[in-house]
C-alpha positions, 0 to 999 in steps of 0.5 A: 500500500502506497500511503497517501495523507492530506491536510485539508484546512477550510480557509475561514481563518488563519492557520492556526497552530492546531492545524499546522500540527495536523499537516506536520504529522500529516506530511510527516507520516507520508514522508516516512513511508515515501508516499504522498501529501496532498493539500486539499481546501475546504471552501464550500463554506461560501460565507466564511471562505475567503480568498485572503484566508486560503493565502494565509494557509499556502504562506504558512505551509510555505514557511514552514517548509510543508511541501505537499506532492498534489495540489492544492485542490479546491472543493469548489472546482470539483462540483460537477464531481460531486453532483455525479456522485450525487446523481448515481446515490440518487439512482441507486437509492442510496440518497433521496430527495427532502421537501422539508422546509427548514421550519418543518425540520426545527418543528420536528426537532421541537416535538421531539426535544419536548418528548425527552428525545434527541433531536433530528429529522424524522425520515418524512421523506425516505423512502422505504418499502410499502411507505406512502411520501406525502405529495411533491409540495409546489415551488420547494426546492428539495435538499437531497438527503443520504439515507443512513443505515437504521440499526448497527454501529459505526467502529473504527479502530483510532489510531490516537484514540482507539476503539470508537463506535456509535450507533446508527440510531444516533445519525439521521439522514445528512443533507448531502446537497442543499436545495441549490444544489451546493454539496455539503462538508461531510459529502465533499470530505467523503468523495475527496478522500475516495477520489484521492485514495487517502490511506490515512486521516489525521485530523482534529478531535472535533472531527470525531462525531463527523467520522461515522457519517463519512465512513457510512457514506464511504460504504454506500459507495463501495470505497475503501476505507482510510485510518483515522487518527483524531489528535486531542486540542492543543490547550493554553499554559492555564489548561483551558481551550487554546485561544488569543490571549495565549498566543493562539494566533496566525502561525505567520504572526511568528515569523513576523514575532522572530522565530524561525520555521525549524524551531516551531517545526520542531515545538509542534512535533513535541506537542502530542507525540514522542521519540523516547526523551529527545527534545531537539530534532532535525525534521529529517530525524522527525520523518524517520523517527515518527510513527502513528503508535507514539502519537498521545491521546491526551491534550497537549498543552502549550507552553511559550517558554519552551518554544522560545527556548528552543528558538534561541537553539536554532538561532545559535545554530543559524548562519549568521548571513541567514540571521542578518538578513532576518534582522536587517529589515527589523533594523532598518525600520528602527533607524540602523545606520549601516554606513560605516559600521561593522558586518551585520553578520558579525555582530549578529554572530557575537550577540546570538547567544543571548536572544530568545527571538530575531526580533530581541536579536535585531534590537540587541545589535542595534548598540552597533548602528546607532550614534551613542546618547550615554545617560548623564547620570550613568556617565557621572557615576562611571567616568570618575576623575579616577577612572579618566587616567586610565581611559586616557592611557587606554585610549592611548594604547588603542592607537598602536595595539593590534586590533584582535580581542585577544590585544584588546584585553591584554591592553586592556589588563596592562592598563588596570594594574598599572592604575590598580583597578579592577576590570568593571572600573574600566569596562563600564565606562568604556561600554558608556562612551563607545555603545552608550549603554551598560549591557554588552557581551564582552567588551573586548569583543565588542571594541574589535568589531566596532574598529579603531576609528570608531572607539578612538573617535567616541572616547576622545569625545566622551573625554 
């Protein structure tokens, strides 16, 4: 058997960490068999669906690097599929036509609401053996409705959740197609999924009570049936549904916030499967690691703490040049200046190991792109009259020492013991007057990147 997934997201909003899961595990699985992924849009819901939405999802998948093998298919261009598919259930009494109006079918619901029983419709319309239909009403355009099995169980082994069966008694009749024809969700997924030869369905625990009507619809039509896989949500740090205010947001809000594709990649792998403890993976180890038995049936919960964790990893093992043209456009809209100064990618080098974001990367290496403006306070309790002798020696020293931090911080001792101070004497009122600011990596490293004109340059003034 060739294994062939999908991820098929409606374009109703943005996608969200939820679904991107569900297309890594997805893509994962067909990778790790050599087989096929298919990107499937769901966007018969002609209300909600937008143009702008279904962008949102090929930019995400995009970003994070989920190549699929087929498509994007798009639900709404393959109508007249769906309404052959239609017409032979029609024939073949698999299906049948509904001339309730929608007021009839909630007055059905009300009676049996009201009766202390589940509400549904009431077969007015199905024909059975010896039943006598009401007549044809004038002027109504009739849904088509599929005639699911009165009696029996609907089983599926889960490949999350195990086990799952659900009576037949607790189904009625779906509407396949509305009265203008538009085929409905639970149809469309049933027939892509036949028509694409889908081996496996992994998706989102809300889909459980969807699966016995697509599997019933599946057996009226003679197809094979896929495995399914129900993933639990994704729960917020307090426990409860993963929403805003936790950060659940367009997967391409991250990009923008600084975080690199590899390092969500491999957040979302980890949030509902396992390889033994390991934390930090390639997406190469993922695909030959991963495997529908260590998938967790248990809520997975988010924690954004992790994720910027492993963040700062992956930017510690990032390209510098790679890093520098993610900063550089954060950096230019912050007023850089780069004329004259060091390498972005050099400075990006020396502050990576620090940052958690290219977003705090960016504005940490802003010290280097900007003119310094020392705070007059700091300036009055660092530069003492007896720290200024040895700036001035320093300084002095600067003019003929070579410029590599290793002979920046021998100078940088000679002029401590000749002057008997100790080192944050000197390194903070040197960090003042060349970036401005108190907080820097190694202030030797620092002064070999910004060059000998520079620091000469900004401790005359400063002195």
């Amino acid at each position: 058997m060739t294994v062939r997934t999908r991820f098929a997201p409606s374009p109703t909003g943005y996608l969200h960490l939820g679904g991107a899961r569900t297309a890594l595990y997805s893509w994962a699985y067909a990778r790790h068999f050599g087989g096929t992924f298919i990107l499937r849009i769901e966007d018969t819901d002609l209300e909600r669906s937008t143009p702008e939405a279904v962008q949102a999802i090929l930019d995400g998948m995009k970003w994070l690097g989920l190549e699929h093998d087929e498509g994007p298919f798009y639900q709404m261009q393959r109508m007249d599929r769906y309404r052959e598919v239609i017409k032979t259930m029609l024939d073949a009494g698999t299906a049948y036509l509904c001339y309730c109006t929608p007021e009839e079918v909630e007055a059905m619901r009300e009676r049996m609401r009201a009766a202390g029983e589940k509400p549904r419709y009431d077969g007015t319309w199905r024909p059975e053996e010896g039943k006598q239909l009401p007549e044809v009403p004038a002027g109504i355009k009739p849904v088509v409705r599929f005639k699911n099995p009165l009696d029996g169980e609907v089983t599926w082994h889960d490949v999350v959740k195990g086990p799952i069966t659900i009576g037949n008694k607790e189904l009625d009749d779906l509407i396949i197609a509305r009265g203008d024809g538009t085929p409905t969700y639970n149809f469309c997924v049933a027939v892509d999924d036949w028509d694409m030869q889908i081996t496996h369905v992994l998706r989102g625990d809300d889909h459980v009570n969807n699966t016995p009507r697509q599997i019933n619809i599946l057996r009226a039509l003679g197809a094979e049936l896929p495995q399914y896989g129900h993933l639990p949500m994704i729960l917020g740090p307090d426990g409860q549904k993963l929403s805003k205010r936790h950060g659940a947001v367009s997967v391409m809000q991250y990009p923008e916030q600084g975080f690199l594709p590899e390092a969500m990649l491999n957040y979302l792998a980890r949030l509902g499967w396992s390889h033994g403890d390991d934390e930090i993976f390639s997406m190469q180890q993922f695909t030959e690691w991963f495997n529908l038995e260590h998938l967790t049936a248990s809520a997975a919960q988010f924690n954004p703490e992790k994720l910027a964790w492993l963040n700062n990893h992956y930017i510690k093992q990032s390209d510098n040049e790679r890093l520098a043209a993610l900063a550089r456009p954060i950096m230019e809209r912050e007023g850089a200046r780069f004329d004259g100064a060091p390498p972005l990618a050099a400075v990006l080098g020396l502050m990576k190991e620090r940052t958690n974001t290219i977003k705090e990367l960016a504005d940490a290496a802003m010290l280097f792109f900007r003119t310094p403006n020392p705070d007059a306070a700091l300036l009055t309790q660092h530069l003492t009259e007896a720290v200024r002798p040895a700036l001035a020696q320093f300084a002095e020293k600067l003019q003929t020492v070579e410029w590599s931090k290793p002979a920046l911080s021998a100078a940088m001792k000679e002029v401590l013991a000749a002057n008997g101070l100790k080192m944050p004497q000197l390194a903070m009122p040197l960090r003042l007057l060349v970036t401005g600011q108190l907080q820097t990596p190694a202030i030797d490293a620092v002064l070999e990147l910004f060059g000998r004109d520079t620091v000469l340059a900004r401790l005359q003034k400063g002195l």
